[in-house]
Backbone bond lengths (Angstrom), bond angles and torsions (degrees), N, CA, C in turn:
res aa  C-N    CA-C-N  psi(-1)  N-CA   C-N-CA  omega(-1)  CA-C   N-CA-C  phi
1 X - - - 1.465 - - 1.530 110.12 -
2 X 1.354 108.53 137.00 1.433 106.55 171.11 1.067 134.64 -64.49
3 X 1.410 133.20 135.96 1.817 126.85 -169.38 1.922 105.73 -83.94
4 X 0.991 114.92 139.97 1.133 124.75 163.25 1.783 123.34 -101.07
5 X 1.944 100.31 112.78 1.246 97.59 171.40 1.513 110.81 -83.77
6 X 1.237 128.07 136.70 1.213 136.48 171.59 1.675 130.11 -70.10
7 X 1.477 99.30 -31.70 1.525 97.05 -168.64 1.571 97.59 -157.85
8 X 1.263 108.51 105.03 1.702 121.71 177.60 1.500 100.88 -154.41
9 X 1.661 93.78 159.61 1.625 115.23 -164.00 1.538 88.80 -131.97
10 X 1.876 100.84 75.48 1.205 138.41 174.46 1.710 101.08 -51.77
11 X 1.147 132.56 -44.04 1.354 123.75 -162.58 1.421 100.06 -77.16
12 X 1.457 131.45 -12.18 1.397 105.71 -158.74 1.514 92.40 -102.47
13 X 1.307 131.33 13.20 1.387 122.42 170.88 1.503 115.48 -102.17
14 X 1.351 118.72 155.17 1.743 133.15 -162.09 1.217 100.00 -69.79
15 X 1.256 134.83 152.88 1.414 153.66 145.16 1.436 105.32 -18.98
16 X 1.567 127.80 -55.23 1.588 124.95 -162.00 1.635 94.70 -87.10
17 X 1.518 134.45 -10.66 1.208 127.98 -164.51 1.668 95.55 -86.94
18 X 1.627 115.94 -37.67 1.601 129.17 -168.93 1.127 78.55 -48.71
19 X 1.926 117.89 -80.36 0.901 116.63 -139.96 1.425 145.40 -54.22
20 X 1.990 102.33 -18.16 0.830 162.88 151.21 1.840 114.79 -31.27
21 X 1.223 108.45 -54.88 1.410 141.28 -179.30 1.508 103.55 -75.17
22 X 1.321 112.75 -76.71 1.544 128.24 -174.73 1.544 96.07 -49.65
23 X 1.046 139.22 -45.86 1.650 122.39 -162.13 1.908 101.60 -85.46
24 X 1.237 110.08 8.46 1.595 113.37 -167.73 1.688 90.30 -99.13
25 X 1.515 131.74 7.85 1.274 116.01 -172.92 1.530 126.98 55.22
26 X 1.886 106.34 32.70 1.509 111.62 170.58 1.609 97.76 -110.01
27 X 1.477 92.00 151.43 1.497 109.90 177.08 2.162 91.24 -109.31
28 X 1.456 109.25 132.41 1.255 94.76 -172.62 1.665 94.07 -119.58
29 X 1.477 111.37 136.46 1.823 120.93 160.16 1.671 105.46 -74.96
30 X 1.227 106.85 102.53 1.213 100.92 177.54 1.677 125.82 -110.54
31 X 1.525 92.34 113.04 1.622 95.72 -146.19 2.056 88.59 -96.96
32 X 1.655 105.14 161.84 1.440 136.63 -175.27 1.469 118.82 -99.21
33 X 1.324 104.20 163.46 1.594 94.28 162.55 1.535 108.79 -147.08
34 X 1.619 117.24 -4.27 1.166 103.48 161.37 1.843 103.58 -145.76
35 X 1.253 88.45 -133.73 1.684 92.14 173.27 1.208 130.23 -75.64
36 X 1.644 106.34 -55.93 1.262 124.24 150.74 1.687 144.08 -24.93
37 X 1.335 107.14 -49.22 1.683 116.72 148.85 1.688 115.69 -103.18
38 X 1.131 107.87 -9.63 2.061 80.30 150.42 1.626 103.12 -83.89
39 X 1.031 155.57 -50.90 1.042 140.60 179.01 1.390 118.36 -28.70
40 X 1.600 100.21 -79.13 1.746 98.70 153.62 1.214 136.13 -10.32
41 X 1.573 109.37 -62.02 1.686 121.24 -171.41 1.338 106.32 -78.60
42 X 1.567 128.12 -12.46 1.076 139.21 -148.86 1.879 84.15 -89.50
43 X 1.452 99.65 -59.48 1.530 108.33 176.57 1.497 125.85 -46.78
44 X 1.661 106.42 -43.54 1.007 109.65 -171.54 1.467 131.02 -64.50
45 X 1.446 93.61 -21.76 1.682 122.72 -174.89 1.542 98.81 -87.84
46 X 1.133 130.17 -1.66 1.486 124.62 -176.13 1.664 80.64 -103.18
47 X 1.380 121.07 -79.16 1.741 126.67 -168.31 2.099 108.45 -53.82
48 X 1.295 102.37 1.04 1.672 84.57 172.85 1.699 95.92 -150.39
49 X 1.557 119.56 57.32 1.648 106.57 -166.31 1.486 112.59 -52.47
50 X 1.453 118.11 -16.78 1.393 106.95 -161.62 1.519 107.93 -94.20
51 X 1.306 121.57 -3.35 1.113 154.13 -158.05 1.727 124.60 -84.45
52 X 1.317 91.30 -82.53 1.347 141.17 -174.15 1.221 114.00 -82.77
53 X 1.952 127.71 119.50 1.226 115.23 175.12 1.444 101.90 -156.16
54 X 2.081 89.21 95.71 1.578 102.88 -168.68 2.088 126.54 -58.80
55 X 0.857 83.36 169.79 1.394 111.20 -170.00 1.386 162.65 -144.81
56 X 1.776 89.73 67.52 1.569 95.50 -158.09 1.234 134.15 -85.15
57 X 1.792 110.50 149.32 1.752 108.04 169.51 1.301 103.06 -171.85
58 X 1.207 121.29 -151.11 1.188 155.82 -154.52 1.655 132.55 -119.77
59 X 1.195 118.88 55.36 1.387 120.80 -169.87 1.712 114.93 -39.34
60 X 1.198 140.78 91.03 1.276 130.95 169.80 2.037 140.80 -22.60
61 X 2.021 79.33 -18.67 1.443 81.35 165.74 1.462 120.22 -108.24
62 X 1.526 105.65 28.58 1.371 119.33 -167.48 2.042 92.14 -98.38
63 X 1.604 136.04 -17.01 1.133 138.25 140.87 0.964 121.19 -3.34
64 X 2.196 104.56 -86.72 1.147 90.88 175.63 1.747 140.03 -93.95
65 X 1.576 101.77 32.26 1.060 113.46 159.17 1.938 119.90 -67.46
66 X 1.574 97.21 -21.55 1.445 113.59 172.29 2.077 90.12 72.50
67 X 1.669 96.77 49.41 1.914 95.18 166.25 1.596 102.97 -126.63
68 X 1.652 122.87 41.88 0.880 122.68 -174.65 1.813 114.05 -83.65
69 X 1.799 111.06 7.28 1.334 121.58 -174.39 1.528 80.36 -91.17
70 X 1.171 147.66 -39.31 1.375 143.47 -177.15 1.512 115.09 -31.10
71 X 1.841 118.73 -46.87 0.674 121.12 -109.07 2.039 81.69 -87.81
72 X 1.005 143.90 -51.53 1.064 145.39 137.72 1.155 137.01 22.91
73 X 1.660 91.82 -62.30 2.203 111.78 176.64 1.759 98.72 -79.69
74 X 1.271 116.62 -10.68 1.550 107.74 -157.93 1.643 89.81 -101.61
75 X 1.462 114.14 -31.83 2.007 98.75 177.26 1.587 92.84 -77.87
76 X 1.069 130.65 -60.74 1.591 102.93 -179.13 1.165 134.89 -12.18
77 X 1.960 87.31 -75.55 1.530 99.09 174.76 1.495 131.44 -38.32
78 X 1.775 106.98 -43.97 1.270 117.20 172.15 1.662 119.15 -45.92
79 X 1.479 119.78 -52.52 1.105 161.86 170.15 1.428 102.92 -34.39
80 X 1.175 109.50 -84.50 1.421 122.11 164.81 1.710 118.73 -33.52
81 X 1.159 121.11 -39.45 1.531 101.39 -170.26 1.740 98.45 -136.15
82 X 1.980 111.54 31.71 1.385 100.03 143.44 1.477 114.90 83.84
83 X 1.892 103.14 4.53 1.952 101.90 -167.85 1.718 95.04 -62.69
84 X 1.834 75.27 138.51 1.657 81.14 166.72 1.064 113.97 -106.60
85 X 1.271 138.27 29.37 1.678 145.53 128.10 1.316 115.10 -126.31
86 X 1.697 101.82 142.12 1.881 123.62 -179.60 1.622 86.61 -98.26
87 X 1.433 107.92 128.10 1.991 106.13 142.81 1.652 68.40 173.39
88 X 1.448 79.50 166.72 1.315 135.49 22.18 1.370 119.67 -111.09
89 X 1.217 141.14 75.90 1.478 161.10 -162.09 1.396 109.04 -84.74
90 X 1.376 121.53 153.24 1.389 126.28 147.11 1.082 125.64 147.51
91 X 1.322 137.33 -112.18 1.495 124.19 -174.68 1.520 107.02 -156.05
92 X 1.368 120.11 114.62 1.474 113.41 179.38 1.493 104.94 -113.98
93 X 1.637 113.48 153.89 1.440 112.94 -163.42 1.669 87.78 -155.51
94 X 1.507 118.42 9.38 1.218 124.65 171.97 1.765 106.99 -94.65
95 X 1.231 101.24 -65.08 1.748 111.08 167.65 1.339 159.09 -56.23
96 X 1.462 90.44 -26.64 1.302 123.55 -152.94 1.399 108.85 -128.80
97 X 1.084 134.33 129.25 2.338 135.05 -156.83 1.984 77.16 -94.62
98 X 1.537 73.09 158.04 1.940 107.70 -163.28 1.785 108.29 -71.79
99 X 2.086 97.86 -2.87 1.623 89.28 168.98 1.443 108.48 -82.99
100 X 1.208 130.44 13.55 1.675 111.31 -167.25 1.672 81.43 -113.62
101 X 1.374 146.68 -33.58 1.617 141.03 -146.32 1.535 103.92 -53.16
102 X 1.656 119.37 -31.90 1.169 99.86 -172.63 1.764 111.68 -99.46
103 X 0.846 118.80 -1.72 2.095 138.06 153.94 1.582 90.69 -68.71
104 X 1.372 117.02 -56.72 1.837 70.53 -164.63 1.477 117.39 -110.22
105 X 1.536 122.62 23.21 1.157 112.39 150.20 1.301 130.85 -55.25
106 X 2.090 102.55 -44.43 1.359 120.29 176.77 1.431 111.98 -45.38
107 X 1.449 108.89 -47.37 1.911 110.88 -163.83 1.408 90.15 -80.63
108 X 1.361 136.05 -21.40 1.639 124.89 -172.02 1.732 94.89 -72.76
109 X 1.202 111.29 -73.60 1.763 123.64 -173.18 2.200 88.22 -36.46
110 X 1.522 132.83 -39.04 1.190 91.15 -165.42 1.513 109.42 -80.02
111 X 1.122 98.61 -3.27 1.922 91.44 -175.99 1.610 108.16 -89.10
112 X 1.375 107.13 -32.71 1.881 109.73 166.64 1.413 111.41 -35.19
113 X 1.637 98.69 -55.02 1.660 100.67 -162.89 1.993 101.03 -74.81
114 X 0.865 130.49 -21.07 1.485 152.94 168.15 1.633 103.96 -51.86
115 X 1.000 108.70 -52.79 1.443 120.32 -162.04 1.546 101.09 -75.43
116 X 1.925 113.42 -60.57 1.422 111.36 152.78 1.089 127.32 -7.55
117 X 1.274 104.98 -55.53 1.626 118.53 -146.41 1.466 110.11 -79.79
118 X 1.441 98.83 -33.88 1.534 117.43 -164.05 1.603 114.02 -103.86
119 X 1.402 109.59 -5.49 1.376 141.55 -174.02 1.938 94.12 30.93
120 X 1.860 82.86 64.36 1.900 91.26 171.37 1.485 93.81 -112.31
121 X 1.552 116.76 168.68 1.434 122.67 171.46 1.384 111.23 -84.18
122 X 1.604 128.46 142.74 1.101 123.55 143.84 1.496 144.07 -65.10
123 X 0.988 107.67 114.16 1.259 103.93 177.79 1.712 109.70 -83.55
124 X 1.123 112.67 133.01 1.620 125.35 176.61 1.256 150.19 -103.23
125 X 1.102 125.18 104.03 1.701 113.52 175.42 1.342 107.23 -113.70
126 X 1.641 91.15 147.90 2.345 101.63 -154.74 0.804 86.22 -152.07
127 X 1.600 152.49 18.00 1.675 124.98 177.50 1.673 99.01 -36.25
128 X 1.636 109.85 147.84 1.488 125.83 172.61 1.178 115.26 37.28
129 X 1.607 112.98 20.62 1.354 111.41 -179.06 1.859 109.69 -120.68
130 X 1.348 105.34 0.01 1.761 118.48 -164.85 1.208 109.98 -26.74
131 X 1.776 111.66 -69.61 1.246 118.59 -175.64 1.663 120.67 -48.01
132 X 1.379 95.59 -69.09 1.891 91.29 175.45 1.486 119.26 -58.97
133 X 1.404 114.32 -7.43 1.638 102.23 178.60 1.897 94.85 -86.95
134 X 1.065 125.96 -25.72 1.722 140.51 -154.21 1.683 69.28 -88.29
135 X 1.288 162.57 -84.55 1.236 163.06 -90.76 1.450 95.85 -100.42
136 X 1.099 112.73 -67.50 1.389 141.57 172.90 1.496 102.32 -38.86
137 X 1.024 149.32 -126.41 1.277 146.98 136.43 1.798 107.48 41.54
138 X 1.171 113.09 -77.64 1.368 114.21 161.16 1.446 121.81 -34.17
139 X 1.470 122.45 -47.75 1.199 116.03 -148.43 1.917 91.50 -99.11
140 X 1.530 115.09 -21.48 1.479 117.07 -170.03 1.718 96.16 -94.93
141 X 1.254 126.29 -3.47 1.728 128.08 156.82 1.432 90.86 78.98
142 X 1.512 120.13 50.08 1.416 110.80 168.12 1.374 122.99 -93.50
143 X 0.953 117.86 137.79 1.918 140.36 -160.95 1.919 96.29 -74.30
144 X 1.048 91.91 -75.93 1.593 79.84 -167.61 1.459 123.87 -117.64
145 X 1.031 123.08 147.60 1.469 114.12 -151.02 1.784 110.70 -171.41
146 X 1.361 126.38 134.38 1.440 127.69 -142.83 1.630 101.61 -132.11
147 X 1.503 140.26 87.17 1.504 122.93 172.34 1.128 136.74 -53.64
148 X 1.203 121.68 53.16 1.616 127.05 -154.38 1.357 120.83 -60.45
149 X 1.158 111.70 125.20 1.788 135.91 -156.76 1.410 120.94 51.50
150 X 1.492 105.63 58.18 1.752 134.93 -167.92 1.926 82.87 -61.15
151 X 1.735 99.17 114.60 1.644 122.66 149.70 1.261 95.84 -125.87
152 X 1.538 148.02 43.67 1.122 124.91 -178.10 1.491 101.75 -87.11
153 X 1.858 107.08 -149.23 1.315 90.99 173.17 1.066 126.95 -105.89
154 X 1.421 146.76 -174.49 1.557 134.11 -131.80 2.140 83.37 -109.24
155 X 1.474 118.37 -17.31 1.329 118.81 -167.69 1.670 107.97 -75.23
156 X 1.673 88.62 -19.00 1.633 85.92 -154.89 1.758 95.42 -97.09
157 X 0.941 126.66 -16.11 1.972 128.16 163.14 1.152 122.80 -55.66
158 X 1.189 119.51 -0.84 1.742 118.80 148.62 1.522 114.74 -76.72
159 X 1.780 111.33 -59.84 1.043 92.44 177.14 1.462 138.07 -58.05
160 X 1.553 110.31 -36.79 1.572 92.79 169.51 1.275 132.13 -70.66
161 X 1.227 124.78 -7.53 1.062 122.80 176.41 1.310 120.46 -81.01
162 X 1.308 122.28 -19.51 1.483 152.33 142.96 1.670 118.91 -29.31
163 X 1.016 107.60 -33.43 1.202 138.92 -167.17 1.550 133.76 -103.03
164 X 1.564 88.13 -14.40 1.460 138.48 170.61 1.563 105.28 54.48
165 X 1.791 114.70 39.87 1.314 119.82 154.04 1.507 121.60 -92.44
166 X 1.234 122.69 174.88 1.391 124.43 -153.17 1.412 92.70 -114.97
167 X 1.725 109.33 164.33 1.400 125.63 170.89 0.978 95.19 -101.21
168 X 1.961 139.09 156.77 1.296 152.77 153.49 1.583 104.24 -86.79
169 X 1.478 133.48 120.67 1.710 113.53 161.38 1.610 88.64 -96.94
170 X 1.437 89.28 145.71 1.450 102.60 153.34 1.482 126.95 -97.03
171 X 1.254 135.74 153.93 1.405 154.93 -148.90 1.701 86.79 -77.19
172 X 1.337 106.56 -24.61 2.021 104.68 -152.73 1.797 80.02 -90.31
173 X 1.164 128.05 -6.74 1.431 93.41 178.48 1.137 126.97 -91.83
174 X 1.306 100.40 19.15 1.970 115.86 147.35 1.280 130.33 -64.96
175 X 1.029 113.58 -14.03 1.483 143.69 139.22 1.463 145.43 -75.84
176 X 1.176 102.47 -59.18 1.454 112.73 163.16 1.973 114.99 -76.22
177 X 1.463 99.40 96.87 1.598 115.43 167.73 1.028 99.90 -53.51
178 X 1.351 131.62 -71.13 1.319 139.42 -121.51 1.997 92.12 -77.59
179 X 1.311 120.15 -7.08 1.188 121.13 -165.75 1.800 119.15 -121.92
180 X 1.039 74.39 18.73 1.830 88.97 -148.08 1.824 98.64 -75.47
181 X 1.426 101.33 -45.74 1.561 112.88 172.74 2.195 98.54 -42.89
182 X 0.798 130.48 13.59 0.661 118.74 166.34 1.714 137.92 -98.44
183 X 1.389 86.79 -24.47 1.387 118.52 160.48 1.474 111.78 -58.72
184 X 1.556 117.12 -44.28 1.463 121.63 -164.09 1.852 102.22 -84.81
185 X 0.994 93.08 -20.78 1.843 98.07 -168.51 1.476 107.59 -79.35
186 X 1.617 107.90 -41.11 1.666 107.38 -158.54 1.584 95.16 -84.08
187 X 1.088 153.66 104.82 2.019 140.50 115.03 1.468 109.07 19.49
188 X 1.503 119.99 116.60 0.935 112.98 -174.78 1.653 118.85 -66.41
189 X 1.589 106.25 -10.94 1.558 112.84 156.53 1.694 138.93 -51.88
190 X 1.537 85.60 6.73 1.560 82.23 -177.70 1.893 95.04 -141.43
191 X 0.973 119.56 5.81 1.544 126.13 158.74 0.789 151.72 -89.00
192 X 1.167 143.77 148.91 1.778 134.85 -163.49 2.134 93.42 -148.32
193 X 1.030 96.94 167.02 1.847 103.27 171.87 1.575 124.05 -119.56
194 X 1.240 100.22 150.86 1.691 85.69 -179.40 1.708 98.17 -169.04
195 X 1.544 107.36 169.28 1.720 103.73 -159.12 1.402 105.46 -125.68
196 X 1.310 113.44 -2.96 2.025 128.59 175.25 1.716 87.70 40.80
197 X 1.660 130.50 45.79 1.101 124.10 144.82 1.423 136.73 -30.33
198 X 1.101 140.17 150.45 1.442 117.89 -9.61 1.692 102.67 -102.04
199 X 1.671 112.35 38.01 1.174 117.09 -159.76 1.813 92.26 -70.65
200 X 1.232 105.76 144.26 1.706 118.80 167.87 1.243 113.04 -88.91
201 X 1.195 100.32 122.42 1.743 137.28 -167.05 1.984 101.35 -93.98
202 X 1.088 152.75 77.53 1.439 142.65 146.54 1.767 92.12 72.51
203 X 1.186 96.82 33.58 1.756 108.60 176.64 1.401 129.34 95.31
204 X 1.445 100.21 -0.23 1.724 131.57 172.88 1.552 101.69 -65.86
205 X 0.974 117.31 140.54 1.661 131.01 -175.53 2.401 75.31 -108.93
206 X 0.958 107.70 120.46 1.571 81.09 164.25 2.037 101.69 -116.71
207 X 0.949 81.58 149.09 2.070 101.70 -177.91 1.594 104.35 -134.01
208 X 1.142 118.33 162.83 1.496 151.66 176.06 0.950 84.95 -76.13
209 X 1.370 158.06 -22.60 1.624 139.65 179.63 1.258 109.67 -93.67
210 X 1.181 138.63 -2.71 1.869 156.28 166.89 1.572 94.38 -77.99
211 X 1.705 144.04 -12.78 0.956 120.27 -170.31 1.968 103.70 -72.91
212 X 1.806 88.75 -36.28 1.819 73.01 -174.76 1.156 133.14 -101.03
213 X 1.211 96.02 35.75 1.796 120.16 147.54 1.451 120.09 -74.71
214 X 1.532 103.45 -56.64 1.811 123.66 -173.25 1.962 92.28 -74.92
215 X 0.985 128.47 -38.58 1.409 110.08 176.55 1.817 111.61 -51.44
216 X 1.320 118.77 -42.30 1.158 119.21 -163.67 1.355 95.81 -69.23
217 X 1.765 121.74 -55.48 1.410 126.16 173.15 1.664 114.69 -32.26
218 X 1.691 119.27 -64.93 0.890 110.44 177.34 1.761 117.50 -44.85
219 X 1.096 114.75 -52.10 1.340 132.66 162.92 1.661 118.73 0.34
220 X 1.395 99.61 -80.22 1.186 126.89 167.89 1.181 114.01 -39.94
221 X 1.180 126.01 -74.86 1.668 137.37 -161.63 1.488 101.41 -75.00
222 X 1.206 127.35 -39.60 1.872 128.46 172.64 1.433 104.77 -80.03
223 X 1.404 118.72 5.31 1.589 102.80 -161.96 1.100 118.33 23.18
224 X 1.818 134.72 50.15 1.481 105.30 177.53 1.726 71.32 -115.34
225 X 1.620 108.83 173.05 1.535 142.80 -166.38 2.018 84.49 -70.21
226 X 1.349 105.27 148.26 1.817 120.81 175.80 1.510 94.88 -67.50
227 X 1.193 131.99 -48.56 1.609 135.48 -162.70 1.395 96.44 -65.16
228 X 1.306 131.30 -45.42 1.364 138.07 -178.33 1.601 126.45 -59.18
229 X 1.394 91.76 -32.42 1.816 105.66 -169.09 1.765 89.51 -95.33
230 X 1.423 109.58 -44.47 1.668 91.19 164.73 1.510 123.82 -71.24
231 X 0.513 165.84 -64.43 1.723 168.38 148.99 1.699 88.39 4.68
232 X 1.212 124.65 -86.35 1.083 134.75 -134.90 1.683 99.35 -87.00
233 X 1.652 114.31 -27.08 1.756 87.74 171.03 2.122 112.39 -83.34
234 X 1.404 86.12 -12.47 1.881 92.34 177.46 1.822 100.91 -71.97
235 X 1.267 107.70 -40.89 1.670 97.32 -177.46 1.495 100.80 -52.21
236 X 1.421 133.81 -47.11 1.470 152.63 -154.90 1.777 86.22 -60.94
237 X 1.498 111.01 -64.69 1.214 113.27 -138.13 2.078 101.10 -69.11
238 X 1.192 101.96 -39.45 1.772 140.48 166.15 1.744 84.99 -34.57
239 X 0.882 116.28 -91.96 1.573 139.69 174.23 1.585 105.12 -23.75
240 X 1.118 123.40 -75.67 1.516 119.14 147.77 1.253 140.46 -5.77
241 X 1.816 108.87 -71.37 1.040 115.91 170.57 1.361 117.29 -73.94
242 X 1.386 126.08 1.07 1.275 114.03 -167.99 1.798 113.97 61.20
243 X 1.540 122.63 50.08 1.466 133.13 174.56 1.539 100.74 -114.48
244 X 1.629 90.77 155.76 1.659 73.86 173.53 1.669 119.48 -116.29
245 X 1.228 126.40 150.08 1.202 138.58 -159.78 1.853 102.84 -39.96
């Protein structure tokens, strides 16, 4: 069965790295943050359909890039060609100083109601933001919805799962100890995998080809069988996208 990466910034890798990727039997979500790489991803999903399964939005630290006139052409765009996932969207309160929190709730809530609309999943980024992004979401009755590179806290993974949204692990928490209990807490019923490529991790290059490393990792620590944790976070991810089994 094919593995599903969940959350990579597919455009910023080379032609020989795709190609590289695609023959490894990954299907990659390849999520945006402005115009510029949804356009990209937009392409990429035409030159690799079996591949490629774009993903547009709004990176929150794209603000203080000052591309918040973007933000407009990019729900269209979404709009226009039917994505059945928005991210990488959401609300950071780890990165980002406390003058931008009320700018990017606004631009988060317009892609929520977007996502509704389009009954696509969100894809999410919340550092220090879990709770109010989990609130939010709750209170606008959204269906499907993804915490991508879940460090929150270990109290609050009942409720979303409650909620019947998914955790993201990332590949780096082969690295990150201090986070790892997270692996042990979440049911692999509520997980999916992903490598937030080719972002550098504490000197980590991370790629979609690190997932089948972290499958075995997960492996280990869930003792459940590698065939099992794949099957069952790809059913998750399938489920998500709205594909069918």
């Amino acid at each position: 069965m094919e593995i599903y990466d969940m959350h990579c910034h597919l455009n910023e890798f080379q032609e020989n790295e795709l190609e590289e990727i695609f023959k490894s039997n990954i299907k990659v979500v390849a999520v945006s943050e402005d115009i510029k790489s949804l356009n990209k991803i937009i392409e990429l999903s035409y030159s690799y359909p079996k591949n490629v399964i774009p993903c547009g939005g709004f990176h929150p630290w794209m603000i203080k890039e000052g591309k918040t006139e973007e933000v407009k052409i990019i729900l269209k765009i979404i709009e226009k060609n039917g994505l059945k996932c928005i991210g990488e969207v959401g609300i950071d309160k780890r990165f980002l100083s406390e003058d931008t929190y009320k700018m990017q709730e606004e631009i988060f809530l317009l892609f929520v109601n977007l996502a509704k609309e389009l009954n696509a999943m969100i894809n999410i980024h919340s550092p220090n933001a879990w709770n109010e992004v989990l609130n939010i979401l709750k209170n606008k009755e959204v269906k499907k919805a993804m915490f991508h590179w879940y460090t929150g806290p270990l109290t609050l993974i009942d409720q979303i799962i409650r909620e019947d949204y998914v955790i993201s692990l990332n590949a780096a928490l082969m690295i990150q100890k201090k986070y790892q209990k997270i692996i042990e807490n979440t049911p692999l019923s509520s997980v999916v995998l992903e490598s937030d490529g080719p972002y550098n991790y504490h000197g980590v290059r991370l790629s979609p080809l690190m997932l089948y490393k972290f499958i075995d990792f997960i492996s280990g620590i869930k003792k459940v069988e590698r065939n099992t944790i794949i099957s069952t976070t790809s059913k998750n991810a399938m489920k998500l996208l709205s594909l069918s089994f």
